[in-house]
N, C-alpha and C positions, 0 to 999 in steps of 0.2 A: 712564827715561834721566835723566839729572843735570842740571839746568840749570846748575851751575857749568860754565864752559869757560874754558880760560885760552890760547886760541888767537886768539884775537881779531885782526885788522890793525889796526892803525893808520897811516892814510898822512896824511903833511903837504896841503893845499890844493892845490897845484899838481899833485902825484902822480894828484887823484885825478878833474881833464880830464885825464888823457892817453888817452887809447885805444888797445888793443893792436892791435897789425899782426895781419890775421889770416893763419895758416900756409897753406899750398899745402894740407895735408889737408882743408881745409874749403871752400873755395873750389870755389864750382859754377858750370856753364855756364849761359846765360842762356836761359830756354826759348822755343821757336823753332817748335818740331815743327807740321805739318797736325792731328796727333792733340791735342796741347795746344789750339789753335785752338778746335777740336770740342769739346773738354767744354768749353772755358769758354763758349762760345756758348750749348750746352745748357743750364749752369750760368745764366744770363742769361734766355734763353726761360723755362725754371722757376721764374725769381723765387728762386733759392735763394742762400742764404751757402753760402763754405766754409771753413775754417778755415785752409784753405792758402792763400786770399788776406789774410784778414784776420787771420792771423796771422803774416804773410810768412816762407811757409816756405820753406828753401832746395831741398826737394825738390821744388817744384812742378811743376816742368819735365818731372821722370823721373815724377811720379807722375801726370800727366794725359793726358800720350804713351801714357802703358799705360790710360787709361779711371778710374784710381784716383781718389776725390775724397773728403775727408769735408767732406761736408756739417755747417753749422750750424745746427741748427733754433731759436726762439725769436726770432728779428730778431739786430741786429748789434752792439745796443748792453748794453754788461754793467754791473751794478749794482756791481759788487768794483774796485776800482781798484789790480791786482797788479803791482808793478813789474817785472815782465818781462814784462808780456802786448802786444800791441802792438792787442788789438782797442778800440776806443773806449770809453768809462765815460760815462755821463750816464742821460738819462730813457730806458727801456728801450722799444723798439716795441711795439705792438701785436701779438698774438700773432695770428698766421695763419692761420686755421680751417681755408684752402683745404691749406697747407701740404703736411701728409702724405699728401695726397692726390698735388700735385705731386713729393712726391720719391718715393713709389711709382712714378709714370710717368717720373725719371729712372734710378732703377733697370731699369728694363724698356728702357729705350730705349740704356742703356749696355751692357746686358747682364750687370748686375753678380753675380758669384756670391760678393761678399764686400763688405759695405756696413759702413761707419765712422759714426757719429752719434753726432754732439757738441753742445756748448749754449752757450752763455753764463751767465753768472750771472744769476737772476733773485729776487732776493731779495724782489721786491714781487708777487711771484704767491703763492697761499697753500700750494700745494704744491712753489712751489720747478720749475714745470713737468713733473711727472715724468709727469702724464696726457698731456698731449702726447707726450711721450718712446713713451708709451702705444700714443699712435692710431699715431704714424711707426710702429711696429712690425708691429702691425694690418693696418697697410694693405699694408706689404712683403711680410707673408707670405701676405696675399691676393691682390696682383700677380703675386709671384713669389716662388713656395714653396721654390725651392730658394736660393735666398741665403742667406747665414747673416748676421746682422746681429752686430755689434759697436757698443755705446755706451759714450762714455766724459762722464760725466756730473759735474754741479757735487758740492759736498759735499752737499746739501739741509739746512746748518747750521738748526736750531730747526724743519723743516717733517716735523713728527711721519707718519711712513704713505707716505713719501715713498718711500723706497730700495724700502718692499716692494709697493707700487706698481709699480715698473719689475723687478722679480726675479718676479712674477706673471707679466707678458707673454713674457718667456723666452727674452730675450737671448742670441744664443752665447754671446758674452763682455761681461761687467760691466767696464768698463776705469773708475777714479779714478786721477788722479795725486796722488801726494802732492808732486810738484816739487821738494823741495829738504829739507834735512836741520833738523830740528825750530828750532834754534839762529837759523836765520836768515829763519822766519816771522813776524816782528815787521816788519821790513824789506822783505820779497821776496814775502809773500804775507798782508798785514797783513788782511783780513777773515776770514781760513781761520782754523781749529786743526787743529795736527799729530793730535793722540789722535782729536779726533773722525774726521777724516777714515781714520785705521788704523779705526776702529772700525766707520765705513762697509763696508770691505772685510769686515771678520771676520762683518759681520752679513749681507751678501750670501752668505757662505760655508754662515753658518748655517741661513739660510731654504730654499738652493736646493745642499747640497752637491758637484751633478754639473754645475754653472754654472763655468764657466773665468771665474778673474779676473782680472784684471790693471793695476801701476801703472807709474807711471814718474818719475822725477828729471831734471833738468837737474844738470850739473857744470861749472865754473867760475865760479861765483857766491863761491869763498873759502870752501868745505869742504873739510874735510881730509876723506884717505882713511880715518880710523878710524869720520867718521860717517860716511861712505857703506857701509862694514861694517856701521855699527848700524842704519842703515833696512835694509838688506838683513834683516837679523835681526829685525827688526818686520814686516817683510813676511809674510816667512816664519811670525811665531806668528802672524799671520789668519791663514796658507794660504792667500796669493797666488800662485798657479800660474806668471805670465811677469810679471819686470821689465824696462823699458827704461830707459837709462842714454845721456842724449845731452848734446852741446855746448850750452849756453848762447848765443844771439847776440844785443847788444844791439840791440832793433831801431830806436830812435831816441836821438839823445842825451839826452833826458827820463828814459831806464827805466836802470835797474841796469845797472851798468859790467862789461864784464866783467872778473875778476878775473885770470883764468888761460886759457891754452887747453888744455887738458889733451893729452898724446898718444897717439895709436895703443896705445902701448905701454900707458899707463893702461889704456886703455877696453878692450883686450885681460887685462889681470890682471884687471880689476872683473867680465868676462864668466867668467874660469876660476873665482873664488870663487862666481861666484853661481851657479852650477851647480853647485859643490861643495857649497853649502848647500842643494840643496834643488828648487829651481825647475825645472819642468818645461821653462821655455822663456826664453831670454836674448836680449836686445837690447842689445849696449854697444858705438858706435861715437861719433865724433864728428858724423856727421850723423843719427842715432837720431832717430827721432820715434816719438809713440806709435801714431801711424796709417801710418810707413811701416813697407813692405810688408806691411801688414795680413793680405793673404789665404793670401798663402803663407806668413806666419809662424803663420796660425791653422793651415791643413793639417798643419802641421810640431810645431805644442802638441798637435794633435789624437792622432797619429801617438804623439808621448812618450808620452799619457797611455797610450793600449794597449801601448803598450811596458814602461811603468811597473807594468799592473795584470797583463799577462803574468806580469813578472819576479816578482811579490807573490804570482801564483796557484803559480807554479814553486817557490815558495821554501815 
């Protein structure tokens, strides 16, 4: 892809404290539910992070009423300091040995048949964490064999044995995001590189071809739609199976502004193209997350792919 761009904003000083009103499509109820109650308590008793608190997510509400949680393994503090992230950056915890042993027993105790696991950056561990990544896995499918786990893990930028470390244990789905469209990783995701991270994906493809992958973007960060077309199309040559495509929310005035709110109508075109390119399975709403609805979006990738290899044996 070209590093020339001749799209660039330029906003005056003033332009660029304002913050956008946000639209009625985005705006969610404030969660309240008995069942929300219940997994964060759980989530508490376990000693566990989740991503949906510490990364304040707007679905928290609807995803904890239903038992949904992705957890955080690694402690809560991230070595990368990405301007949209809202979880903390400094000295990284202590890495939990007890850990996967406790979120095995939250799975069992929620009753999960569809588990999300995620991380933080840990750039001072020498593998980048992926043995940990390891044992959580271990341990779930010795608790409970019939869950299907989904992780959605850091780049493992320079931590060589990393990725195929975690494509060994046997993930349902490999989820990386790539977040945002090459152009505006200097700014929005300043520790990442775009290519390694596509590369991530292609190599999990390679190791493990019958491994569901998948990434995902934020939009209104000040991407045009032509590059949201062209990660689509990078995706697509790894052979990434399902992208998600969600709103951008700034979550303190510290992080990236948001730029635009995109509408319905958008994130409705972005979901017909990326289906027309390819992908077994599409997320493009303004509330999209990479973890929501995890399990019935996996049953439903699941589902395409037999439907996919039907159509292939048919033909």
């Amino acid at each position: 892809m070209s590093e020339s761009y001749h799209d660039v904003r330029i906003e005056e000083p003033a332009a660029r404290s304002t913050r956008l009103t946000k639209p009625e499509w985005i705006k969610v109820k404030a969660p309240v539910s008995k069942e929300y109650q219940n997994t964060r308590d759980l989530m508490r008793a376990r000693k566990l992070n989740t991503v949906c608190e510490e990364a304040a997510c707007p679905n928290i509400g609807e995803c904890w009423s239903k038992k949904h949680a992705t957890v955080m393994i690694l402690g809560s503090t991230c070595t990368r300091a990405c301007a949209f992230c809202n979880i903390k950056t400094g000295r990284p915890d202590l890495v939990d040995p007890h850990e996967p042993d406790e979120l095995a027993r939250a799975v069992t105790e929620l009753g999960l048949h569809h588990m999300v696991i995620t991380s933080v950056d840990r750039d001072d561990l020498d593998d980048g964490g992926a043995s940990h990544f390891v044992q959580c896995i271990e341990k779930i499918r010795i608790a409970s064999p019939n869950t299907t786990i989904e992780i959605l893990t850091p780049d493992f930028l320079r931590k060589n044995g990393a990725v195929e470390q975690v494509v060994q244990a046997k993930p349902d789905v490999y989820n990386h995001n790539l977040e945002t469209v090459p152009r505006l990783y200097k700014a929005i995701r300043p520790g990442a590189r775009y290519f390694h991270s596509l590369h991530l994906l292609k190599t999990v493809k390679e190791l493990d071809p019958s491994m569901f992958t998948k990434s995902g973007i934020m939009v209104g960060l000040g991407e045009t739609k032509e590059e949201v077309l062209q990660v689509m199309d990078d995706m697509r040559s790894a052979d990434v199976d399902f992208i998600t495509i969600g709103q951008y929310l700034q979550p303190t005035p510290n992080h990236a502004k948001v730029e635009e709110f995109i509408t319905p109508e958008t994130f409705r075109y972005y979901a017909r193209t990326a289906k027309a390119k390819g992908f077994l399975m599409v997320s493009a709403s303004p509330l999209t997350r990479s973890s929501y609805h995890a399990g019935e979006d996996f049953a439903r990738l699941r589902a395409n792919r037999e439907a996919y290899l039907a159509t292939q044996r048919a033909s």
